[in-house]
BATI-146831 format. One line per 2 residues: for each residue y, z, x of C-alpha. Coordinates in nm, 2 decimals, padded with zeros to 4 digits, m for minus. Layout:
Y/Z/X; ...
***
This chain:
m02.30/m00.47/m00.14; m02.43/m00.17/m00.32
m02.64/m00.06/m00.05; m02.32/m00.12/00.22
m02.13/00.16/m00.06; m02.43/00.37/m00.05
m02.43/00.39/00.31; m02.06/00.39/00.33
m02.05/00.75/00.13; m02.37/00.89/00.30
m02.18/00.90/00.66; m01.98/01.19/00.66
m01.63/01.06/00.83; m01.62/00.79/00.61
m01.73/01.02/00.32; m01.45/01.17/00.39
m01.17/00.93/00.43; m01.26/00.77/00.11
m01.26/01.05/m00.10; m00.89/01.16/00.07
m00.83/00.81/m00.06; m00.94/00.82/m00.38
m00.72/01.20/m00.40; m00.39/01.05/m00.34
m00.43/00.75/m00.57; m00.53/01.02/m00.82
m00.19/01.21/m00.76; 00.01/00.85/m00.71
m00.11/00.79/m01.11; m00.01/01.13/m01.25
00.31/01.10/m01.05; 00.34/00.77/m01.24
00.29/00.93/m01.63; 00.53/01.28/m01.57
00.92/01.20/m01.72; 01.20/01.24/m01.51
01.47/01.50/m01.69; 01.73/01.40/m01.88
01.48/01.16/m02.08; 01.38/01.15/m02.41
01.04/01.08/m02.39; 00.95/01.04/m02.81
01.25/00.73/m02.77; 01.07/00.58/m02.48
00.74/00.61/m02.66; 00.93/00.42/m02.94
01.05/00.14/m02.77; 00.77/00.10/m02.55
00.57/00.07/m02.84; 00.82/m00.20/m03.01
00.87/m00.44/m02.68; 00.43/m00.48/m02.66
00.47/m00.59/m02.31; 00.80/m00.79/m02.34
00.93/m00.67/m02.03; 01.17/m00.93/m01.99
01.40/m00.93/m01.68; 01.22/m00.58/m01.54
00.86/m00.70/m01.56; 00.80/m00.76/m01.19
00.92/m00.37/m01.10; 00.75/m00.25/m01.38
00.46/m00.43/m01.23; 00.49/m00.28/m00.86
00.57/00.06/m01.04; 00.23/00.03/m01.22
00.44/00.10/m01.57; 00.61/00.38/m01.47
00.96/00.18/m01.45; 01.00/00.13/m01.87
00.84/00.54/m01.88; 01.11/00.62/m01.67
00.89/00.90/m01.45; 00.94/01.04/m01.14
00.76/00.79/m00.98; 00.93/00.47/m01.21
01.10/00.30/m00.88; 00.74/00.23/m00.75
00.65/00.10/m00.39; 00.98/m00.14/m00.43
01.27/m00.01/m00.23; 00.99/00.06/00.00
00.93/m00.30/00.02; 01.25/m00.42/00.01
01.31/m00.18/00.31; 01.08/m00.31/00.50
01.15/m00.69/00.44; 01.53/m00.64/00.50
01.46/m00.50/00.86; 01.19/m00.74/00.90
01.49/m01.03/00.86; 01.73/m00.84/01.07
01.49/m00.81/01.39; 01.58/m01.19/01.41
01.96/m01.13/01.37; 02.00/m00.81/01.56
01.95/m00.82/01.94; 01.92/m00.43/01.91
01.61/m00.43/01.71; 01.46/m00.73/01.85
01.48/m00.51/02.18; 01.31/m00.24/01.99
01.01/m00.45/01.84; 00.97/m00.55/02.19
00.91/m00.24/02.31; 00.57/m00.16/02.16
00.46/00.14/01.97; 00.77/00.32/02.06
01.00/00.10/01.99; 00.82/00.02/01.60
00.85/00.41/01.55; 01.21/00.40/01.58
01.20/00.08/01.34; 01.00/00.24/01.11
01.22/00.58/01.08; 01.45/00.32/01.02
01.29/00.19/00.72; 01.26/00.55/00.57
01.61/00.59/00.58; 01.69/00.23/00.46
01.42/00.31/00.17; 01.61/00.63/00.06
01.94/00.47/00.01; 01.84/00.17/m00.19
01.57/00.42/m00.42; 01.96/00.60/m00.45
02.11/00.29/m00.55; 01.83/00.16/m00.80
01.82/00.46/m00.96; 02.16/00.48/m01.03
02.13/00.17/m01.16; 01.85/00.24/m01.37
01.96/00.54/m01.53; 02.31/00.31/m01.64
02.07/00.05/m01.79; 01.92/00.33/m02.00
02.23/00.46/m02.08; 02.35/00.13/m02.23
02.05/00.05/m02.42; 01.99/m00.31/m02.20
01.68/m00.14/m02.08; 01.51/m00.23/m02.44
01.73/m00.42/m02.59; 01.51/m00.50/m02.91
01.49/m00.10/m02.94; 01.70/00.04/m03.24
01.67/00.36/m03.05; 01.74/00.19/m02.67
02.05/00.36/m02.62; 01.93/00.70/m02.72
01.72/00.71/m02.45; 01.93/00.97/m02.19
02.02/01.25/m02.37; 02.32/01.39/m02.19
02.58/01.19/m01.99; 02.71/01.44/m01.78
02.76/01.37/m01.39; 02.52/01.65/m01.33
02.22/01.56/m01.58; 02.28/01.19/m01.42
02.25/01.33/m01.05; 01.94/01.50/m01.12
01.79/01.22/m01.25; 01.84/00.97/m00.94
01.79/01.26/m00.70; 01.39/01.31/m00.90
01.37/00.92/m00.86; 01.46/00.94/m00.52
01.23/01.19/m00.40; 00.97/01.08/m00.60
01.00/00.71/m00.36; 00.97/00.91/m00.06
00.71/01.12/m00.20; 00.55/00.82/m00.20
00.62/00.71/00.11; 00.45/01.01/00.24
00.16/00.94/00.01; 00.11/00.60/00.20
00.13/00.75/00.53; m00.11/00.98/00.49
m00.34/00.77/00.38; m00.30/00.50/00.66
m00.34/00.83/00.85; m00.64/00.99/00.75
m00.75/00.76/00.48; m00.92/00.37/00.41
m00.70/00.09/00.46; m00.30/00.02/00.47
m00.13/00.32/00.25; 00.14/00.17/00.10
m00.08/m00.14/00.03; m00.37/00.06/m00.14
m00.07/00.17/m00.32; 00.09/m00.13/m00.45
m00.30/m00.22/m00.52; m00.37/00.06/m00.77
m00.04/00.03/m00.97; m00.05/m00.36/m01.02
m00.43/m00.28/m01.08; m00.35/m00.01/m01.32
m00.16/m00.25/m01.60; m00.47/m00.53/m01.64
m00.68/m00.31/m01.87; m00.40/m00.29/m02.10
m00.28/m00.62/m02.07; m00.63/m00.76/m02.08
m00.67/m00.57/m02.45; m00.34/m00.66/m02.62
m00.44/m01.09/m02.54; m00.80/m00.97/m02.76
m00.58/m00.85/m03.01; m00.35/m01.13/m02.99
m00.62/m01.41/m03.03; m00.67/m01.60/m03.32
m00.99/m01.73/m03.23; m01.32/m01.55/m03.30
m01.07/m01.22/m03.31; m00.92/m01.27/m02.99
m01.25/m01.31/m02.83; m01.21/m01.71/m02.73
m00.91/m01.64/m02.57; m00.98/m01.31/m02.38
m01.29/m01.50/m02.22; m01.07/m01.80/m02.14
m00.84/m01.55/m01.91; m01.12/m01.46/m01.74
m01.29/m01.73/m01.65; m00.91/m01.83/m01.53
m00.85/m01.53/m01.34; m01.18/m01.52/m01.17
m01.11/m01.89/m01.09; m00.78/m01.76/m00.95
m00.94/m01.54/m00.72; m01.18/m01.76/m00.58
m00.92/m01.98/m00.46; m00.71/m01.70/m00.32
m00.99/m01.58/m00.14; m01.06/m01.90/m00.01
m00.71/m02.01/00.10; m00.62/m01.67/00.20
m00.93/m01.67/00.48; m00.87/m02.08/00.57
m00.71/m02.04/00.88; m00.65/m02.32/01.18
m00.82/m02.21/01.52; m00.60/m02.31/01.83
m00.84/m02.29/02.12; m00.67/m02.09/02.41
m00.84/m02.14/02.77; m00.76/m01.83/03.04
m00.74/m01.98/03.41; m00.96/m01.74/03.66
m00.77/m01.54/03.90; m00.91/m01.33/04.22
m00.71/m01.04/04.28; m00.87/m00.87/04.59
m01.22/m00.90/04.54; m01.26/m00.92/04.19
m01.22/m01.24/03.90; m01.01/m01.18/03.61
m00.98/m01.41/03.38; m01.18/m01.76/03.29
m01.23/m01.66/02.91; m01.15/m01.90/02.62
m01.00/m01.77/02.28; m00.81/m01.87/02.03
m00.48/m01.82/01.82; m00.54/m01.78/01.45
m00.32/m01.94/01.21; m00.33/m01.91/00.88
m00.30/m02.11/00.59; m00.12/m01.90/00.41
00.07/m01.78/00.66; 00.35/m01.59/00.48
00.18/m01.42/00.25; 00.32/m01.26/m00.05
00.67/m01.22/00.05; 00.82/m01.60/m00.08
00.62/m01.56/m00.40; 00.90/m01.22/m00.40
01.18/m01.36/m00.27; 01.19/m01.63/m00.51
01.16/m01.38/m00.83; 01.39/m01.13/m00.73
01.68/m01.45/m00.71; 01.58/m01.57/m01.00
01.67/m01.26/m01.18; 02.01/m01.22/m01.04
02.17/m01.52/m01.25; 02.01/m01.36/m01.55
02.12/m01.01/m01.49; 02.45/m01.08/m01.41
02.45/m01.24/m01.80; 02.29/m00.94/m01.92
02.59/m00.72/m01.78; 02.88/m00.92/m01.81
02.84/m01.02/m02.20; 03.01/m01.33/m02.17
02.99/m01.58/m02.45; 03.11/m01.85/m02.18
02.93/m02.18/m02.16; 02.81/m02.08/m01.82
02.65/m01.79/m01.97; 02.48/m01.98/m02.25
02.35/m02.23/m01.98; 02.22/m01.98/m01.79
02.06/m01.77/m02.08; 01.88/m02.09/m02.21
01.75/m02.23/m01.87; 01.69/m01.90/m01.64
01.60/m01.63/m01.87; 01.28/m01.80/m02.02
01.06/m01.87/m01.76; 00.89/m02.15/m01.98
01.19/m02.38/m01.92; 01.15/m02.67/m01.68
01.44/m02.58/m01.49; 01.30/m02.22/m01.40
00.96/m02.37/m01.36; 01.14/m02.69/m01.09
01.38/m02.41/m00.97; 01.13/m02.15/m00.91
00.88/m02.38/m00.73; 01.15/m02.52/m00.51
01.23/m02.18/m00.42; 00.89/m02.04/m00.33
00.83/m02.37/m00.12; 01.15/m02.31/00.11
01.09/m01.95/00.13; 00.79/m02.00/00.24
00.91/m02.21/00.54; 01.17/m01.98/00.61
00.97/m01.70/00.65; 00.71/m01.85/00.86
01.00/m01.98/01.07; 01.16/m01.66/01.14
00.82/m01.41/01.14; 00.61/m01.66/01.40
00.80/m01.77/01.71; 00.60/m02.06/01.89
00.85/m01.99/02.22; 00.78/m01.64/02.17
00.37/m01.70/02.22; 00.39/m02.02/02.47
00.61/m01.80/02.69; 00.35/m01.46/02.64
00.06/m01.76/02.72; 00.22/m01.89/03.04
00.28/m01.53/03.18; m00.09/m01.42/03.16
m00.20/m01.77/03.31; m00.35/m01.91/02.91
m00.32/m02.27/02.82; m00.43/m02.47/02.51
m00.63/m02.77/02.63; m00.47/m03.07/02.68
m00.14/m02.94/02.63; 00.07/m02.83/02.94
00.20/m02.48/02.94; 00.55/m02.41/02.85
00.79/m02.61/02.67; 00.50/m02.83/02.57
00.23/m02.56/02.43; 00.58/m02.41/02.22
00.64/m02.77/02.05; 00.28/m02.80/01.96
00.24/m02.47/01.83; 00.54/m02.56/01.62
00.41/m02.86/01.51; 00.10/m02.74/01.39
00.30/m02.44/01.18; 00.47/m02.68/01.02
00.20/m02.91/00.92; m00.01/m02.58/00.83
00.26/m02.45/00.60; 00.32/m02.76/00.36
m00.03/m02.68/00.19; 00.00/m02.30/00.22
00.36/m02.31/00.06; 00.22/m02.60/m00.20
m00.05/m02.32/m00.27; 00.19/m02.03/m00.35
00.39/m02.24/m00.59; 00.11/m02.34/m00.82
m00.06/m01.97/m00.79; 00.24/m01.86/m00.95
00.29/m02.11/m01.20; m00.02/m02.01/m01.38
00.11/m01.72/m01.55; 00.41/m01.98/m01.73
00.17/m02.24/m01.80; m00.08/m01.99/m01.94
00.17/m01.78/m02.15; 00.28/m02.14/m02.33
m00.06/m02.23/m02.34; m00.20/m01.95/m02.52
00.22/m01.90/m02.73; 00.15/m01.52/m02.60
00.44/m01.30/m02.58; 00.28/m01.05/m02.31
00.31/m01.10/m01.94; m00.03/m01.32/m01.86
m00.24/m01.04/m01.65; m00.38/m01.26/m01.42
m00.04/m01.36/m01.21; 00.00/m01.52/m00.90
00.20/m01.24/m00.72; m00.04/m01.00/m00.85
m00.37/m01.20/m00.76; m00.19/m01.26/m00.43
m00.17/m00.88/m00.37; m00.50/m00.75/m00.52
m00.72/m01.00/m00.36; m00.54/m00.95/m00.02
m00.53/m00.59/00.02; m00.89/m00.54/m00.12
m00.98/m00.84/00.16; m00.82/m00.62/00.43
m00.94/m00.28/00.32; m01.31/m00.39/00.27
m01.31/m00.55/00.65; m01.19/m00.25/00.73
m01.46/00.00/00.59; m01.66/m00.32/00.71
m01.59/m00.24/01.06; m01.61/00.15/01.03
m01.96/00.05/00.92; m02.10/m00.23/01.19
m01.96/00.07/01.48; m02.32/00.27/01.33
m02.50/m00.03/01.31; m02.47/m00.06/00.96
m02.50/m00.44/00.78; m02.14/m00.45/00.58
m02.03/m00.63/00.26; m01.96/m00.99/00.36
m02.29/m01.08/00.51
***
């Protein structure tokens, strides 16, 4: 692997391209530490320095904001409305027969869908940071924080518009940041991204369990998460690249004097076939019962039902709830992200059949039958990957987020997969050996 790096910086267009790479994740991290005005930064510092990685309800943005969410920076709505964006449209291609259209018509088509995403991406970074400078303002930002609600200085409409419009441009600053680098750089740019600032918290986090410990001054215990973790990515790396191989047979055709045709191939499907996106869906509801709690400040027995089963995520009703929820998210995002009509139909058209199976209707069943066998242990996976955090925070009675999480793991392993093939490739086009031999 070393030699494959060696070799990687010693040819000159790849030289390059990683080093463009490692300049805008050097500018995506000082984005992340420079204040947004309005702020006052010596309060921050405070509380931050009280709550010791109780992040409570804002944990998983904080997370995808690589810490810049509780700093408050220019850069504290992360890679998120980005995300959301881009999942939103991704749901309404299925409900909208306008953008169906659109993703049908190839490169052009996903241009259009992706200028809609910028715009779509803007308005939400709007409406979450209007949001986020009113939880500021009202202290439920830290609550444990003496100083919480001392955090924005001034509450004038104006000092409150610049605020959201530095937290807006900072989002599609980095927006640009990501394009450029799927541009000109190494790899997807919005996921090398989302990489470096979940990356960015585990030194931290990996420090404050040592000091934590009890055993052999933290020692015991800092060695137990990383025998876990490295545990954790094996299996992610192993269910992440399990994958069921469809054979696909092409029928030869003579057009004019020439055969076309008469190859076999096959469709990949993966285990994990969804990815990241239920592990998401199912936090981000989750936290909607306990922030409308938060806000509301009702004493009612609704309210104390929800604050003792949803707000801890050690309870077994959040653990049940938030299983349940990954596993039918999972389904319901395989369902509406592969269509088995969709690639029988594009089969039958270009004269490809799966063995056995007759082309059409039949080959479309089949396919659907195997996605759904496929997904029960791909969705079975997710929920236990992110269980480990909850059953290794009551394990180890710590009161910081457990570094090693599932949506994390998920994430880091997956984009450093997909950028290492990548350089990989770049690598094997000079007749280079890469780094998975």
């Amino acid at each position: 692997m070393l030699t494959a790096f060696a070799r990687a910086f010693k040819t000159p267009d790849l030289r390059k391209k990683l080093l463009f790479t490692l300049g805008i994740i050097v500018l995506f991290r000082l984005g992340q530490h420079i204040p947004i005005p309005g702020i006052d930064y010596k309060n921050v510092q405070t509380c931050m320095d009280l709550a010791k990685g109780q992040q409570g309800l804002f944990g998983l943005v904080n997370m995808f904001s690589g810490g810049a969410l509780l700093q408050i920076t220019i850069f504290a709505l992360g890679i998120m409305p980005y995300i959301t964006a881009s999942i939103i449209l991704q749901l309404l291609t299925v409900v909208i027969p306008r953008l169906e259209a659109l993703k049908k018509e190839g490169q052009s088509g996903q241009a259009k869908i992706t200028q809609y995403t910028r715009y779509l991406t803007i308005a939400l970074a709007i409406l979450q940071g209007t949001g986020l400078v009113a939880t500021a303002r009202s202290g439920s930002l830290f609550q444990s924080c003496p100083v919480g609600g001392q955090i924005v200085r001034d509450d004038s409409i104006f000092t409150t518009a610049v605020m959201v419009i530095t937290m807006t441009a900072g989002t599609a600053l980095i927006m640009w940041l990501g394009e450029l680098v799927t541009d000109r750089g190494i790899g997807n740019g919005m996921s090398i991204l989302m990489f470096v600032s979940i990356a960015a918290g585990f030194p931290s986090a990996m420090w404050s369990i040592k000091q934590q410990g009890k055993i052999m001054d933290g020692w015991l215990e800092f060695g137990l998460v990383i025998l876990c973790g490295l545990a954790m990515v094996g299996l992610v790396v192993f269910v992440e690249q399990a994958q069921r191989r469809i054979p696909v047979q092409y029928a030869k055709r003579m057009i004019g004097r020439r055969s076309y045709g008469g190859t076999s191939t096959y469709i990949p499907m993966k285990v994990n076939q969804a990815g990241v996106i239920p592990v998401i869906f199912a936090s981000s509801l989750l936290y909607i019962p306990a922030l409308i709690v938060q806000f509301s400040n009702s004493k009612a027995g609704w309210a104390t039902w929800i604050s003792q089963n949803f707000v801890k995520g050690d309870h077994p009703v959040y653990i049940a709830t938030y299983f349940l929820l990954i596993v039918f998210f999972a389904f319901f995002y395989v369902a509406i992200s592969f269509n088995p009509e969709e690639v029988a139909d594009n089969m039958k058209k270009y004269g490809g059949f799966i063995p056995g199976i007759r082309a059409g209707r039949p080959t479309a069943e089949y396919l659907s039958y195997v996605l759904n066998r496929i997904t029960w242990p791909g969705a079975l996976y997710l929920g236990l990957i992110a269980l480990v955090p909850t059953v290794a925070l009551v394990t180890l009675n710590a009161n910081q987020n457990f570094p090693f999480g599932g949506t994390s793991i998920l994430i880091i392993v997956g984009v450093g997969l997909e950028t290492v093939k990548q350089i990989e490739s770049q690598l094997q086009q000079r007749h280079y050996e890469g780094f998975l031999r």
